[in-house]
GUVO-404808 format. One record per residue: residue in one letter; x, y, z of N, C-alpha, C, O in turn. Coordinates in Angstrom, 2 decimals. Layout:
residues N
<A,<X,Y,Z>,<X,Y,Z>,<X,Y,Z>,<X,Y,Z>>
...
end
This chain:
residues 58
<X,<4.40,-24.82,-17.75>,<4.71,-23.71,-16.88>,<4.12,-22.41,-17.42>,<3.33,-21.69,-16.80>>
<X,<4.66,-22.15,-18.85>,<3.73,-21.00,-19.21>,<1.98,-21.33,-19.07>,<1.08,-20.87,-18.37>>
<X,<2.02,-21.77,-19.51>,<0.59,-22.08,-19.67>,<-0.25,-22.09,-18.04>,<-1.45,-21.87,-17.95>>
<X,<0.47,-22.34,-17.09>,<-0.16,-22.13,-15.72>,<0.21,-20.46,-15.47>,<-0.74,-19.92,-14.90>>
<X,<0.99,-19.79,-15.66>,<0.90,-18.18,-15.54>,<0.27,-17.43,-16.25>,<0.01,-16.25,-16.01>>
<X,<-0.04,-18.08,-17.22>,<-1.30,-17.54,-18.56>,<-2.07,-17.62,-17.87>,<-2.39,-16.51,-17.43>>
<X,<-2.84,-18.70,-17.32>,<-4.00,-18.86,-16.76>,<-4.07,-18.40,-15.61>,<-5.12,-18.88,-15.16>>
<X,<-3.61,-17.77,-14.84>,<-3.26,-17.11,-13.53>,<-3.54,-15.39,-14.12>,<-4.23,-14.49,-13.64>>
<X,<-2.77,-15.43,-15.20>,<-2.59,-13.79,-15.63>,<-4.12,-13.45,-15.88>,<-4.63,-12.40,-15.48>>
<X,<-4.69,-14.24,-16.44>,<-5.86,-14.19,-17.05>,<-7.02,-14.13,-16.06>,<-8.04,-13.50,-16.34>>
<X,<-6.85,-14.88,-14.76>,<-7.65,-14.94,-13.92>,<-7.71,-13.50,-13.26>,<-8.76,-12.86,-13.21>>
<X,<-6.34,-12.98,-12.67>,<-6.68,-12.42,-11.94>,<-6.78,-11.04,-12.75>,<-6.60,-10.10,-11.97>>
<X,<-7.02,-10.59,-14.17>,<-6.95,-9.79,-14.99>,<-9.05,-9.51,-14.88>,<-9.73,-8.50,-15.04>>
<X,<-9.42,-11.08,-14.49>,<-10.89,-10.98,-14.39>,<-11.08,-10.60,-13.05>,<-12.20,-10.12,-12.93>>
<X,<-10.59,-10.61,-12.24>,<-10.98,-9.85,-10.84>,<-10.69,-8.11,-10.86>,<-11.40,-7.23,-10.36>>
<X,<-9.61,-7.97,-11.49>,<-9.17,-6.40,-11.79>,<-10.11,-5.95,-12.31>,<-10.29,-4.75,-12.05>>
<X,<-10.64,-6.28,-12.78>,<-11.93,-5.52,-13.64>,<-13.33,-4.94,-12.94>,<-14.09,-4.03,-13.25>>
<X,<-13.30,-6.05,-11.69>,<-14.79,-5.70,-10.84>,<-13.77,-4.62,-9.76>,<-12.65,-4.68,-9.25>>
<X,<-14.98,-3.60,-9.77>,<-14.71,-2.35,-9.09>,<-14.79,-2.69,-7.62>,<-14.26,-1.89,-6.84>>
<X,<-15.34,-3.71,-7.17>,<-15.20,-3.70,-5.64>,<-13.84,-4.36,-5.26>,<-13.30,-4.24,-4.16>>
<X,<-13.29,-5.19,-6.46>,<-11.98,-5.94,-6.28>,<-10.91,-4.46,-5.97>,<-10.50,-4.02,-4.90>>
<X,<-10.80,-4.19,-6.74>,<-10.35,-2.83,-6.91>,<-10.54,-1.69,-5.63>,<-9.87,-0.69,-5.38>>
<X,<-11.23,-2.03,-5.22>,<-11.56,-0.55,-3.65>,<-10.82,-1.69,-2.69>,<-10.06,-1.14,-1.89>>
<X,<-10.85,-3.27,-2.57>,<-10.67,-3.92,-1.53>,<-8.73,-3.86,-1.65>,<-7.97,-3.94,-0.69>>
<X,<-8.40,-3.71,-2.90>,<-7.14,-4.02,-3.25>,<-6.61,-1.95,-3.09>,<-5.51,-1.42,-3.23>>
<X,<-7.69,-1.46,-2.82>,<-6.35,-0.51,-2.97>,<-6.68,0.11,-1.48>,<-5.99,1.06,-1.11>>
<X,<-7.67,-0.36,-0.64>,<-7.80,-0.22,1.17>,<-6.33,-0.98,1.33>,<-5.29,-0.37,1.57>>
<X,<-6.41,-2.40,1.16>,<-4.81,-2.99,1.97>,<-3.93,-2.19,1.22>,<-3.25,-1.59,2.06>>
<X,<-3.52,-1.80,-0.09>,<-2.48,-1.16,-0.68>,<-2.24,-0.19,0.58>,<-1.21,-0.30,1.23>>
<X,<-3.39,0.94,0.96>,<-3.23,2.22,1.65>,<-2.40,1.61,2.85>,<-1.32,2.10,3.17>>
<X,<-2.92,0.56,3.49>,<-2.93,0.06,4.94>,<-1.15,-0.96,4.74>,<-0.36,-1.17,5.65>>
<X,<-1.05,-1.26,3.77>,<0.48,-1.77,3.89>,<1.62,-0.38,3.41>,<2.81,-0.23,3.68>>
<X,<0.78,0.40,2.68>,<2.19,1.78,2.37>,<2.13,1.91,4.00>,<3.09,1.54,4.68>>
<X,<1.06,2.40,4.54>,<1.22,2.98,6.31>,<2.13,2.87,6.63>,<3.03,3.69,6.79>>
<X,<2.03,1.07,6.91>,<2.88,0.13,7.99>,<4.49,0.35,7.27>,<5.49,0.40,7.99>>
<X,<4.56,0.45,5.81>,<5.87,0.59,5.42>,<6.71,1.72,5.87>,<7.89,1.73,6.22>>
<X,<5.67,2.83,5.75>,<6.39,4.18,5.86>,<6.74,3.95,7.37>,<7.81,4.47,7.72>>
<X,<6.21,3.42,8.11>,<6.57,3.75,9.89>,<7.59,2.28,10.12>,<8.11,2.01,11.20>>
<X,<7.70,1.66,9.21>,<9.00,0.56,9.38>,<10.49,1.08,8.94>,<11.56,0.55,9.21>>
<X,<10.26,2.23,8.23>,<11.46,2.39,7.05>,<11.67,3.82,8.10>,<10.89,4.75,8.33>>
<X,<13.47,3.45,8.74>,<13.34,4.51,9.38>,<13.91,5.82,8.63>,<14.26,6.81,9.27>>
<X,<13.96,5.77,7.67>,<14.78,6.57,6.98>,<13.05,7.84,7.59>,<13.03,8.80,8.36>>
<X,<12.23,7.36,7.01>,<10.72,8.01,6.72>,<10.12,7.89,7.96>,<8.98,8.31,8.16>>
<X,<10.81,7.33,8.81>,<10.06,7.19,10.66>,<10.95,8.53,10.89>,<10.15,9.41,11.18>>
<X,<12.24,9.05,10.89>,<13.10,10.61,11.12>,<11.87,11.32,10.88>,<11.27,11.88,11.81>>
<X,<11.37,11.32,9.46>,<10.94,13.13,9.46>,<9.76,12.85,9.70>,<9.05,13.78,9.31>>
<X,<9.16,12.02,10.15>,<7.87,12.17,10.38>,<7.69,12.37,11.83>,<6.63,12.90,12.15>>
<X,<8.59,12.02,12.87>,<9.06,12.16,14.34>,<9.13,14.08,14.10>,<8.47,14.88,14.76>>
<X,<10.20,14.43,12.89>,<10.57,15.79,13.08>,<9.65,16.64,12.80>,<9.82,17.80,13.18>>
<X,<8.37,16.27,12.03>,<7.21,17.29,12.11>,<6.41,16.64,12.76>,<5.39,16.86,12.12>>
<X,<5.97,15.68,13.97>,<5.40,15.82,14.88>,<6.01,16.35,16.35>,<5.53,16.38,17.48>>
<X,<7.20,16.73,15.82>,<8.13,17.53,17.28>,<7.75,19.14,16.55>,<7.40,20.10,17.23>>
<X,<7.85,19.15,15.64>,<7.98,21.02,15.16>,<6.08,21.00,15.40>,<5.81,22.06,15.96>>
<X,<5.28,20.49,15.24>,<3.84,20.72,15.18>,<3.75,20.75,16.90>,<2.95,21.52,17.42>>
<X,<4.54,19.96,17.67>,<4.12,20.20,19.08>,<4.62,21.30,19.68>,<3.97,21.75,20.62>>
<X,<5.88,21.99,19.29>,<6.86,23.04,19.36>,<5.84,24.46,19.05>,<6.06,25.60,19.46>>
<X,<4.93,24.11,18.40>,<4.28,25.22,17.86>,<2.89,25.78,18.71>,<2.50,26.95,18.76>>
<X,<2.30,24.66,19.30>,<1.19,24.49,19.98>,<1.60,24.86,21.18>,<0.81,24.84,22.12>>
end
């Protein structure tokens, strides 16, 4: 068991390293915070409340 997460750790420790792994991994990072922030309604409120005060203003 260890020995299969070693080799897992290790693998994907060799993909972290190439810089395009890295731009592809932190595009979905950007693109799943998005989808989080507009699921979590705590953070769906104020983002409703400054696109009501930005239209209020216009």
């Amino acid at each position: 068991m260890l020995d299969t997460l070693l080799h897992a750790f290790v693998t994907m420790n060799g993909f972290a390293t190439s810089p395009v792994v890295l731009v592809i991994l932190a595009l979905i990072g950007a693109y799943l915070g998005g989808k989080v922030v507009e699921i979590i309604p705590f953070t769906r409120r104020i983002i409703e409340r400054r696109e009501a005060q930005a239209a209020e203003r216009e």
